[in-house]
Each structure stands twice: as structure tokens, then as C-alpha cells.
PDB file of N, CA, C and O in Angstrom:
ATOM      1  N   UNK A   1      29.043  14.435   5.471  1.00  0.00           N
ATOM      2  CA  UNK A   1      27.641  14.783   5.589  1.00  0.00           C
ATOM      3  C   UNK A   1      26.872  14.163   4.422  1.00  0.00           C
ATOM      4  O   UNK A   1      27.216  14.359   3.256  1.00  0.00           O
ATOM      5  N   UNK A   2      25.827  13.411   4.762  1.00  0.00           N
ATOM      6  CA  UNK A   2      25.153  12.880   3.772  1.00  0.00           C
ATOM      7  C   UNK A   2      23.833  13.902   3.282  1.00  0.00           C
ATOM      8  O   UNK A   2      23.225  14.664   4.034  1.00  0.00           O
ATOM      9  N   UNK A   3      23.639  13.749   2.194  1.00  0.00           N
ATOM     10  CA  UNK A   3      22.625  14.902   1.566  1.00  0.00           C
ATOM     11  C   UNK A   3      21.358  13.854   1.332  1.00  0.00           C
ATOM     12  O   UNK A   3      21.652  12.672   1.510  1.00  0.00           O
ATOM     13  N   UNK A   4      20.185  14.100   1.010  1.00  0.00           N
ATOM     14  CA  UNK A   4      19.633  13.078   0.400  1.00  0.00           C
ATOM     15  C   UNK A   4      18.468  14.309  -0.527  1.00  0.00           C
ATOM     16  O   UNK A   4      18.220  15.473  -0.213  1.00  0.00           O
ATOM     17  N   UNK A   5      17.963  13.536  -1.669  1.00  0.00           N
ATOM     18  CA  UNK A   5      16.937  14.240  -3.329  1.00  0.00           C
ATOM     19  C   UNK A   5      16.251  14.854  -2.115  1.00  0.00           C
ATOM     20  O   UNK A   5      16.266  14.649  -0.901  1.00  0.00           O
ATOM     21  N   UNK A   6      15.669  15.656  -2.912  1.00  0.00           N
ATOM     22  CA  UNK A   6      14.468  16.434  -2.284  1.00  0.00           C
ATOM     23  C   UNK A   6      13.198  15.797  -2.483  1.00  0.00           C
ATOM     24  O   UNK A   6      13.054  14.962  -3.376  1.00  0.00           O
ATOM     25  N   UNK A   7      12.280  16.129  -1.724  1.00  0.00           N
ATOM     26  CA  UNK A   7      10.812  14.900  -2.027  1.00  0.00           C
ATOM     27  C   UNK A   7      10.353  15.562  -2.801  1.00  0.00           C
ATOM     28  O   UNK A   7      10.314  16.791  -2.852  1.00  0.00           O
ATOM     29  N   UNK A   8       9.872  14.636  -3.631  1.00  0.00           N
ATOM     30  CA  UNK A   8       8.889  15.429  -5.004  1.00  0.00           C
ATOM     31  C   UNK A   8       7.649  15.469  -4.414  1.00  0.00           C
ATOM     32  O   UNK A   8       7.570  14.958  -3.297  1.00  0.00           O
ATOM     33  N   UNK A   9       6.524  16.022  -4.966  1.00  0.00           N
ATOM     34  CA  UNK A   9       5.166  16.602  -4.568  1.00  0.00           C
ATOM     35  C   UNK A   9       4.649  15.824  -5.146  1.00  0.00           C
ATOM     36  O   UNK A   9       5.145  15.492  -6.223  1.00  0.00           O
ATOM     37  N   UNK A  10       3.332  15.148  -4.648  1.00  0.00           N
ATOM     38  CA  UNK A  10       2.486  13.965  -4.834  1.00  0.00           C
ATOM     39  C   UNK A  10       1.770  14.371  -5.988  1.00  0.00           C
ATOM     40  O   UNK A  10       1.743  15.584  -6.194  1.00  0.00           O
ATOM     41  N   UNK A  11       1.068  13.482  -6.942  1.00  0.00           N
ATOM     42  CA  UNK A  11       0.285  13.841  -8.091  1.00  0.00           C
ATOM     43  C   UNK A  11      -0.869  14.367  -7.255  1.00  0.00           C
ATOM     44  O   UNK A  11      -0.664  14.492  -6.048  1.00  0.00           O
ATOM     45  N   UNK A  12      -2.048  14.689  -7.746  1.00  0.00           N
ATOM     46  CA  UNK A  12      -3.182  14.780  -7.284  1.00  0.00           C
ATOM     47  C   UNK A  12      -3.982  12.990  -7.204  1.00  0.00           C
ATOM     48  O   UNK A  12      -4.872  12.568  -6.466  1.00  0.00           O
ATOM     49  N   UNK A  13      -3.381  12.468  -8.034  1.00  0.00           N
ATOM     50  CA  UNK A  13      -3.837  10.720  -8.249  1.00  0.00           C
ATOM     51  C   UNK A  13      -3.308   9.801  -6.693  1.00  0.00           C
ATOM     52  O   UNK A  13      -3.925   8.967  -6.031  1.00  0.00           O
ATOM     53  N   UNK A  14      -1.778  10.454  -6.492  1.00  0.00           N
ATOM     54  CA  UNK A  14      -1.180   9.647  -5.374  1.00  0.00           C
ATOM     55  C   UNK A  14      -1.981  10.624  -3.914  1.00  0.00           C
ATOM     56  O   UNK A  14      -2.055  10.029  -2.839  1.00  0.00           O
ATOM     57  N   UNK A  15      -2.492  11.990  -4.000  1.00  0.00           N
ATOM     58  CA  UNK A  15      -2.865  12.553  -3.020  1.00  0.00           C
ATOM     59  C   UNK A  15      -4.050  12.017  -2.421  1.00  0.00           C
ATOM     60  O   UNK A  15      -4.285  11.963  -1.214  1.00  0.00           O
ATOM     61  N   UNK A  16      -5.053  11.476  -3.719  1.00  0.00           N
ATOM     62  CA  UNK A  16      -6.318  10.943  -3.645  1.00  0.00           C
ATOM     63  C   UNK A  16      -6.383   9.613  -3.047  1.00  0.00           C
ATOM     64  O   UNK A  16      -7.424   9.362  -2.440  1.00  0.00           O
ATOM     65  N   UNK A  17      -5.381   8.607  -3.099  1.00  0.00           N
ATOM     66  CA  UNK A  17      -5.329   7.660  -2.590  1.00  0.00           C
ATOM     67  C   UNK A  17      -4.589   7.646  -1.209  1.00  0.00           C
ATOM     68  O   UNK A  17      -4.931   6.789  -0.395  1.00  0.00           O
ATOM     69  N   UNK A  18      -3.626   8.512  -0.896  1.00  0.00           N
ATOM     70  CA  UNK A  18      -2.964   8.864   0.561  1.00  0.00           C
ATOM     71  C   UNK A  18      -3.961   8.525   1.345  1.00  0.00           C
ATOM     72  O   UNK A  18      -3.990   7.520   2.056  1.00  0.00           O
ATOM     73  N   UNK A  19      -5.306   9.837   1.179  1.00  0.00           N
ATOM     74  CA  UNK A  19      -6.164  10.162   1.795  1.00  0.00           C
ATOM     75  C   UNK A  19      -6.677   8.564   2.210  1.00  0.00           C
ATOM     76  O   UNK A  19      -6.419   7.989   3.267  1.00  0.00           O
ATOM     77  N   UNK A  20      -7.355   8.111   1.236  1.00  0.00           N
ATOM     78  CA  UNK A  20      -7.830   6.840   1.684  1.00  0.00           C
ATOM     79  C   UNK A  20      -7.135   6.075   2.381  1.00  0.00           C
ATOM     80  O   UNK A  20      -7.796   5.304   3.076  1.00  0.00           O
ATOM     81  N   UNK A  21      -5.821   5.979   2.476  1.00  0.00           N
ATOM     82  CA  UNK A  21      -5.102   5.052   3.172  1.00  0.00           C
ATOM     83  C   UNK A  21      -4.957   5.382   4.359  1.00  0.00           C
ATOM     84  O   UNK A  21      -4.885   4.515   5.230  1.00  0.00           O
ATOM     85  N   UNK A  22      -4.868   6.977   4.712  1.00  0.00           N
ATOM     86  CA  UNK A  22      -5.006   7.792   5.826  1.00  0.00           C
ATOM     87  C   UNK A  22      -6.106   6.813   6.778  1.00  0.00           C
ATOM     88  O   UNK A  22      -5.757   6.246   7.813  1.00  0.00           O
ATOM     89  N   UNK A  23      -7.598   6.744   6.152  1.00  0.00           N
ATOM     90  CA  UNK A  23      -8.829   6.336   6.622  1.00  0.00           C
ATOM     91  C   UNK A  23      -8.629   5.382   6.886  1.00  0.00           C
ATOM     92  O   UNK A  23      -9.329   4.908   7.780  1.00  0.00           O
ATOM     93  N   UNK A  24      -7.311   4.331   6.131  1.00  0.00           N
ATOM     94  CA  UNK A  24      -7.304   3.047   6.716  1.00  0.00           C
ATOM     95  C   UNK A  24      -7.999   1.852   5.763  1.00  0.00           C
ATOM     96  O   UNK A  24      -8.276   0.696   6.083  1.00  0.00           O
ATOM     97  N   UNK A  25      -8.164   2.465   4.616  1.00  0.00           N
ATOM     98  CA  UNK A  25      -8.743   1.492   3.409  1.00  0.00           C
ATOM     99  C   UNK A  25      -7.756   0.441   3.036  1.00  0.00           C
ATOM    100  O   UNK A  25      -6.605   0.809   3.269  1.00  0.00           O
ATOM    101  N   UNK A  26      -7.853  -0.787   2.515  1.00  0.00           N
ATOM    102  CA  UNK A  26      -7.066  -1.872   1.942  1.00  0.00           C
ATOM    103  C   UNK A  26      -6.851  -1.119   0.451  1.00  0.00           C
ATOM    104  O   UNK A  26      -7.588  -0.159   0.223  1.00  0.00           O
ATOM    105  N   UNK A  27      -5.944  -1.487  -0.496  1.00  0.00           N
ATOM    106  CA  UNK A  27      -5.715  -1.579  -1.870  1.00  0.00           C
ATOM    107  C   UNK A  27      -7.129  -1.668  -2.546  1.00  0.00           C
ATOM    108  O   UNK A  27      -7.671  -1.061  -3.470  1.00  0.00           O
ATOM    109  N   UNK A  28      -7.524  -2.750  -1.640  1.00  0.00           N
ATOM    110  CA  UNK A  28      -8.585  -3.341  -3.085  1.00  0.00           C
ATOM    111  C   UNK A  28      -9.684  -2.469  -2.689  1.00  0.00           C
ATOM    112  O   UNK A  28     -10.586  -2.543  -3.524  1.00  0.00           O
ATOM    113  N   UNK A  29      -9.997  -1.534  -1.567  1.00  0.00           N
ATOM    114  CA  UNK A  29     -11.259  -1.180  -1.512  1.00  0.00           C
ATOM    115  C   UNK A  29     -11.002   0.079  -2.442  1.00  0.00           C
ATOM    116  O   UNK A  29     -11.599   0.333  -3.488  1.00  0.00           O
ATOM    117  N   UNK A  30      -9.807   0.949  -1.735  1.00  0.00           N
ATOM    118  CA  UNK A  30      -9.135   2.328  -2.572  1.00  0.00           C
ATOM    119  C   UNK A  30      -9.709   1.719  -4.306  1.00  0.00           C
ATOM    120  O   UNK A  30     -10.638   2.136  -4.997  1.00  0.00           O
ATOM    121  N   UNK A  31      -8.948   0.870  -4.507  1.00  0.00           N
ATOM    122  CA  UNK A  31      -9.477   0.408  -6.309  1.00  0.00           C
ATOM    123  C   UNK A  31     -11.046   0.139  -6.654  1.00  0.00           C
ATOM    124  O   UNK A  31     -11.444  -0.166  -7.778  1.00  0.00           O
ATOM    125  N   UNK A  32     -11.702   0.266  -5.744  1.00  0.00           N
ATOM    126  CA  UNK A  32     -13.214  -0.043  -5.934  1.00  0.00           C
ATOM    127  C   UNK A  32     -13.469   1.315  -5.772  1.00  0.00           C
ATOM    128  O   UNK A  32     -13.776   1.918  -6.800  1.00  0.00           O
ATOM    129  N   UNK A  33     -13.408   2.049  -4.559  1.00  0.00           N
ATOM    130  CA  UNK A  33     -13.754   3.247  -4.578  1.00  0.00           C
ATOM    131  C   UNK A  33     -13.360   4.434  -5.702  1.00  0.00           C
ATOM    132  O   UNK A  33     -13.969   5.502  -5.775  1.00  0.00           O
ATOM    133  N   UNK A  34     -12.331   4.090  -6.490  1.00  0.00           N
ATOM    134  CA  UNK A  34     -11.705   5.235  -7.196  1.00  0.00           C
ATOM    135  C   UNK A  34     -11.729   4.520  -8.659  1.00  0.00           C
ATOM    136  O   UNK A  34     -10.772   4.610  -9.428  1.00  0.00           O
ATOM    137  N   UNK A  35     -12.616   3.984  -8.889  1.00  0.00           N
ATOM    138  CA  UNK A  35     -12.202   2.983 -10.263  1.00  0.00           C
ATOM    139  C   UNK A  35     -11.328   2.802 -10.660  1.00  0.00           C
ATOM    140  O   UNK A  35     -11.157   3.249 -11.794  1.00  0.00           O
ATOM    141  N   UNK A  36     -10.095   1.965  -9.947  1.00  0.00           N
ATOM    142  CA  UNK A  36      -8.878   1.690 -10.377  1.00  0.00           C
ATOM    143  C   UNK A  36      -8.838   0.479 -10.573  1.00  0.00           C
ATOM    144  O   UNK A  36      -9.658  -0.284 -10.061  1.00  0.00           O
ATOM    145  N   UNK A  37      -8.054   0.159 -11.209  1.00  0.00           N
ATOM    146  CA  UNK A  37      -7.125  -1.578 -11.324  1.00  0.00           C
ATOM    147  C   UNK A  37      -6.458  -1.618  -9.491  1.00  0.00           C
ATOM    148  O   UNK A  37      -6.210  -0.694  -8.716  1.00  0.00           O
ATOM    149  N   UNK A  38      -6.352  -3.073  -9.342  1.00  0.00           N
ATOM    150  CA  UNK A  38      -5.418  -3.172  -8.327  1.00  0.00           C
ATOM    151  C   UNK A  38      -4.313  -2.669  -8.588  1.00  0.00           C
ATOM    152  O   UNK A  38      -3.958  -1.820  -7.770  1.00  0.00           O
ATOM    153  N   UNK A  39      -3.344  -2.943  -9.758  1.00  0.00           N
ATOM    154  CA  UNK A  39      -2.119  -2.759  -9.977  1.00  0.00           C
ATOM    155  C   UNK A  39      -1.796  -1.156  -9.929  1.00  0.00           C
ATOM    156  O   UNK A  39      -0.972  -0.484  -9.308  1.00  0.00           O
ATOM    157  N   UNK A  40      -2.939  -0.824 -10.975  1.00  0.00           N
ATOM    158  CA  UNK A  40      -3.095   1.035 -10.524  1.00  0.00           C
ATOM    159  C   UNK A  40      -2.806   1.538  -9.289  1.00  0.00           C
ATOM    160  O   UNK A  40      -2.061   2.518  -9.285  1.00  0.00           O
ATOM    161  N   UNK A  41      -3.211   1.114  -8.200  1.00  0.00           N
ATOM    162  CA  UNK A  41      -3.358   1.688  -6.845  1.00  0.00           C
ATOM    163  C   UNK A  41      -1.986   1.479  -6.343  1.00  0.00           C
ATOM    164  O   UNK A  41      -1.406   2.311  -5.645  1.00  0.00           O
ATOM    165  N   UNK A  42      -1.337   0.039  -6.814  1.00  0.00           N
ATOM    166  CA  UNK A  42      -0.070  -0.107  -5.873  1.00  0.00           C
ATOM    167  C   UNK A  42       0.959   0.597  -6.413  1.00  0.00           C
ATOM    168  O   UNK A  42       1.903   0.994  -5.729  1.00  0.00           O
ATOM    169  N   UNK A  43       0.811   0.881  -8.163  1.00  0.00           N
ATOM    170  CA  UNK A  43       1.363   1.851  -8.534  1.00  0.00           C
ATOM    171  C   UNK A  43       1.795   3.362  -8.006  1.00  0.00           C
ATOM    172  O   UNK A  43       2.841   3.991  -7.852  1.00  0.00           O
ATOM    173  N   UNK A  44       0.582   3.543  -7.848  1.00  0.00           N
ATOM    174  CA  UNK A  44       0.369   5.157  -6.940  1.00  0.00           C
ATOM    175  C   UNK A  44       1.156   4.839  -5.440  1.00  0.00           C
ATOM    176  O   UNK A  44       1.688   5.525  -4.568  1.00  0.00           O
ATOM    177  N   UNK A  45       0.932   3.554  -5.649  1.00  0.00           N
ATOM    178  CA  UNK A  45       1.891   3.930  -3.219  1.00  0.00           C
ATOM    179  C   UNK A  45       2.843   3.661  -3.827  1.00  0.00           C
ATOM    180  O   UNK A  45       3.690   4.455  -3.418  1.00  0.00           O
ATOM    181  N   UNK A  46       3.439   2.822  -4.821  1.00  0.00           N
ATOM    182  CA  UNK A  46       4.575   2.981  -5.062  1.00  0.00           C
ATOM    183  C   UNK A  46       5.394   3.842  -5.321  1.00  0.00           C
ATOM    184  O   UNK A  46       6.605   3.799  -5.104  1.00  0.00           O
ATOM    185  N   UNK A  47       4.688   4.813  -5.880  1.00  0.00           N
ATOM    186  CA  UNK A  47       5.496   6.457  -6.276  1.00  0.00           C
ATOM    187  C   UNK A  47       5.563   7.166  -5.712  1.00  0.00           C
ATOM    188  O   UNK A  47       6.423   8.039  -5.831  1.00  0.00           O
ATOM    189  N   UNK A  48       4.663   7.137  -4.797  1.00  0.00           N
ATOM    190  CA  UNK A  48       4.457   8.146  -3.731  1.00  0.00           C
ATOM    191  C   UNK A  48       5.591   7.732  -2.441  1.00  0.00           C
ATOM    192  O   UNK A  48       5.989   8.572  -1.634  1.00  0.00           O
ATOM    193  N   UNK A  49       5.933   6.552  -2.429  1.00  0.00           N
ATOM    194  CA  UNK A  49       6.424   5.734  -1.592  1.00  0.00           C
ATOM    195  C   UNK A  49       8.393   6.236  -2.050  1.00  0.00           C
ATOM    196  O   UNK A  49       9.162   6.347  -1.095  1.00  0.00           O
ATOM    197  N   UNK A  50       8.836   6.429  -3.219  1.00  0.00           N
ATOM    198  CA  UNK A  50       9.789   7.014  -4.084  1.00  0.00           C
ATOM    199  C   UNK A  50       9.664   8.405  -3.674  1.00  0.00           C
ATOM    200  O   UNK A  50      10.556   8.732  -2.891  1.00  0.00           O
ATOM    201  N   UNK A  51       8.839   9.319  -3.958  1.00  0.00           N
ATOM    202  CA  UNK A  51       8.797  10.392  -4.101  1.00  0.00           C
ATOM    203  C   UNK A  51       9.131  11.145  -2.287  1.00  0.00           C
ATOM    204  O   UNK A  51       9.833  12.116  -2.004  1.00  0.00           O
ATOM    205  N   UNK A  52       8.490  10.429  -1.548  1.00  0.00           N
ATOM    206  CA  UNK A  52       8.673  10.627  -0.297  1.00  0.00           C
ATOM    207  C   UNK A  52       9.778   9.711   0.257  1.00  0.00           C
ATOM    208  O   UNK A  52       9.578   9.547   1.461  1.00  0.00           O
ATOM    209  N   UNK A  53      10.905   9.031  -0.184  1.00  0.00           N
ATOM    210  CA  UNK A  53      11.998   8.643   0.060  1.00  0.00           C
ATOM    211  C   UNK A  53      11.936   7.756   1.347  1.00  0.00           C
ATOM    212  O   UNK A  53      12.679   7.922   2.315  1.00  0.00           O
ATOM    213  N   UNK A  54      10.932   6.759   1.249  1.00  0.00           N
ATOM    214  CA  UNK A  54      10.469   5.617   1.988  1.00  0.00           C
ATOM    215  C   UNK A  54      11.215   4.609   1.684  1.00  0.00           C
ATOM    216  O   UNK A  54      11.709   4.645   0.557  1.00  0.00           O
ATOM    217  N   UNK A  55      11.506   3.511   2.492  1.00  0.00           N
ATOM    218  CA  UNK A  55      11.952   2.006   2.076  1.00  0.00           C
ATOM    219  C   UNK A  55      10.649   0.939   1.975  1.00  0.00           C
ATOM    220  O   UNK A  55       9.910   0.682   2.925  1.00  0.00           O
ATOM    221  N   UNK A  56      10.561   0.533   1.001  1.00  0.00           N
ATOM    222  CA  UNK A  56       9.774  -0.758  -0.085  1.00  0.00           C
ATOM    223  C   UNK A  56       9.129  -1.383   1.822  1.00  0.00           C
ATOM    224  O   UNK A  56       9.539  -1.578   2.966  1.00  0.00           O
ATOM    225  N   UNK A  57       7.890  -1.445   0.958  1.00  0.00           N
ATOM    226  CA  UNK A  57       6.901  -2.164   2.265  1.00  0.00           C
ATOM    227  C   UNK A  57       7.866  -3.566   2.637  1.00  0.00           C
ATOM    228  O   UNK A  57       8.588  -4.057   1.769  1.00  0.00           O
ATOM    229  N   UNK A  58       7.804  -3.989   3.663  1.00  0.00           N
ATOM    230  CA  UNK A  58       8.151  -5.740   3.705  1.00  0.00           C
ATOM    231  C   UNK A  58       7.159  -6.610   3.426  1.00  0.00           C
ATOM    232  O   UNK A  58       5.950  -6.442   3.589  1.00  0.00           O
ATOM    233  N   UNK A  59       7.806  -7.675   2.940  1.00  0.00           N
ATOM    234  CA  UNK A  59       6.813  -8.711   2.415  1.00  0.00           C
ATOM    235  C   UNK A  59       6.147  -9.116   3.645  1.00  0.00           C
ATOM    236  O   UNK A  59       6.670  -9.116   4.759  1.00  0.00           O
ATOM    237  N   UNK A  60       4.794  -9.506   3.324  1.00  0.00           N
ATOM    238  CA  UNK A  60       3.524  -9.991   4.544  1.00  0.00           C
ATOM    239  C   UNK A  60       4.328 -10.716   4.988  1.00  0.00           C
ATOM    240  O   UNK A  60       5.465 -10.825   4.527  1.00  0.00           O
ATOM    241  N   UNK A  61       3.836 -11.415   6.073  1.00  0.00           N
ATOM    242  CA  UNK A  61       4.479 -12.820   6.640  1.00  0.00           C
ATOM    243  C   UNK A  61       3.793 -14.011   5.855  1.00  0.00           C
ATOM    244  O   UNK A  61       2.618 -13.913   5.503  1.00  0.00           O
ATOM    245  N   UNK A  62       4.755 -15.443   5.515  1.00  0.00           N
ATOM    246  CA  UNK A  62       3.796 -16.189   5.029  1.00  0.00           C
ATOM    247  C   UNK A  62       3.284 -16.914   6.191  1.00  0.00           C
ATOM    248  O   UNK A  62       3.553 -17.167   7.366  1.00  0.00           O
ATOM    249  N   UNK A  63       1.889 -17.248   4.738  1.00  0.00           N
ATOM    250  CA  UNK A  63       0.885 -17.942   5.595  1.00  0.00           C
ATOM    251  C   UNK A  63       1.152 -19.519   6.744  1.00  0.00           C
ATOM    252  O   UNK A  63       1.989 -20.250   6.214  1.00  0.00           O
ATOM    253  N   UNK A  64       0.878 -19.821   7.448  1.00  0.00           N
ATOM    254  CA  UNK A  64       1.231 -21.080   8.249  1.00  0.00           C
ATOM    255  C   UNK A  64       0.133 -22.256   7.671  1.00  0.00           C
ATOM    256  O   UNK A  64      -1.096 -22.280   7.745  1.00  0.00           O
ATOM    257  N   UNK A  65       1.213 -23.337   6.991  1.00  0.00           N
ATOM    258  CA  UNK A  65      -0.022 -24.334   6.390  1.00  0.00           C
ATOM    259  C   UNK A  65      -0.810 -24.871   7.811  1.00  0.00           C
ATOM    260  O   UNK A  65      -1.964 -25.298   7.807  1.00  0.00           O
ATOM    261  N   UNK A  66      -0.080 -24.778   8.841  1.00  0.00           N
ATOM    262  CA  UNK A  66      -1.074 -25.868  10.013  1.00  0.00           C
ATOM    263  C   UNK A  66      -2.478 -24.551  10.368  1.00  0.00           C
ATOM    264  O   UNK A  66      -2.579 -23.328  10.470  1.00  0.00           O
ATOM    265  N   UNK A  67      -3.302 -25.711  10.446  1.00  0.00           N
ATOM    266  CA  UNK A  67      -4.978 -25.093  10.407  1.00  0.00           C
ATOM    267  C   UNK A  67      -4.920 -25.546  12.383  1.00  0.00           C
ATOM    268  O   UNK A  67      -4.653 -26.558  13.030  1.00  0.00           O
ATOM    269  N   UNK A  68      -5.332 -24.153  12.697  1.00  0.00           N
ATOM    270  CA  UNK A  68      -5.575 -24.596  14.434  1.00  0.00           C
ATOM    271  C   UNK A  68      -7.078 -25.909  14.266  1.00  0.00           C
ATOM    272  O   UNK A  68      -7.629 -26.492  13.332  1.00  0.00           O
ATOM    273  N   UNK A  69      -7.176 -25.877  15.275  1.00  0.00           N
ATOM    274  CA  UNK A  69      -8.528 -27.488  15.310  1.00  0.00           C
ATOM    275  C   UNK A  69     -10.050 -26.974  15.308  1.00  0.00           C
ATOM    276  O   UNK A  69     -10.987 -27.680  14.935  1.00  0.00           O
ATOM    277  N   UNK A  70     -10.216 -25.234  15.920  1.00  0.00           N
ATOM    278  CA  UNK A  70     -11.023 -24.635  16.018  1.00  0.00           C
ATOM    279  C   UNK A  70     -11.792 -24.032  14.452  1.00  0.00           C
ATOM    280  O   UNK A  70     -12.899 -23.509  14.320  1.00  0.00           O
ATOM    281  N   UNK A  71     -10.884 -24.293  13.534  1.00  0.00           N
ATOM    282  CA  UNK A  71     -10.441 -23.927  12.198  1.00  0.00           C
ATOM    283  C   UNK A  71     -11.152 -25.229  11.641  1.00  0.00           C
ATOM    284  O   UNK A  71     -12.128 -24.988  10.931  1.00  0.00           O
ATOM    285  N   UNK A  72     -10.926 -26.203  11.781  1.00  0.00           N
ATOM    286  CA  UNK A  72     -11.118 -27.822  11.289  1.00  0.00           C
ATOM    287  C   UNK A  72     -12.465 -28.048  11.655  1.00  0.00           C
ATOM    288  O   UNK A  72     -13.263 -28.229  10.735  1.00  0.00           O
ATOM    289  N   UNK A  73     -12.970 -28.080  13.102  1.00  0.00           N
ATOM    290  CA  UNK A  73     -14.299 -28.225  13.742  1.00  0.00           C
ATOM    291  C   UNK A  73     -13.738 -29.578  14.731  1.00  0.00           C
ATOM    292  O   UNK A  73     -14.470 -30.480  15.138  1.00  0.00           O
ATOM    293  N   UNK A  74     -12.286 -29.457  14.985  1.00  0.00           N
ATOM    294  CA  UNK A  74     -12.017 -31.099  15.364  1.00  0.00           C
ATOM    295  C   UNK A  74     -11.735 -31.018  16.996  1.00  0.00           C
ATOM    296  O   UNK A  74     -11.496 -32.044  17.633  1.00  0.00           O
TER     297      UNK A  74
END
């Protein structure tokens, strides 16, 4: 039987930003709205992201260097 930590309880800092993410805000707006640093904010999902015993976001997809033609004007 596997056991796993118990979830720790969100700061009031990581609760404040949940919320926003709830609404569907980006990083950078949450950091405009709450006077944070970017790094601040990813901090907070990061802990919260630990604390609630989540696995690490996946990396975006990268970008595709080819530009469609509609993109170009061609």
C-alpha cells in the first residue's frame, strides 16, 4: 500500500493567486494585478503546486520557425 505526505494548506499569498488563476488570468496579469514580480507569482504556483502534490507543469510546445503565408502577406 502506498501512502503519500499530507497536503499542506495554501499561504494566504498562494490562495490569492489560485483565485486568479481560477478566473483564468496569465502569470503576468496575476503579477500586475497583485504587485508581484513574474518570478514571485511562479513561485507561489510552484508551492502550491508541492503543497498540493501535483506533477511540474509540462514545458509549452516549441514554437514552429515556419511562418504560414497569411502571416508573411505572401
Amino acid at each position: 500500500m502506498t501512502t503519500t505526505a499530507p497536503v499542506k494548506p495554501l499561504t494566504p499569498a498562494q490562495k490569492r493567486i489560485a483565485e486568479h488563476l481560477v478566473q483564468g488570468l496569465s502569470n503576468n496579469e496575476i503579477a500586475t494585478k497583485e504587485h508581484l514580480s513574474l518570478d514571485t507569482v511562479s513561485s507561489h504556483i510552484r508551492g502550491m503546486r508541492q503543497s498540493l502534490h501535483c506533477p511540474p507543469r509540462p514545458a509549452p510546445p516549441a514554437r514552429s520557425s515556419c511562418t504560414p503565408s497569411f502571416c508573411t502577406g505572401r
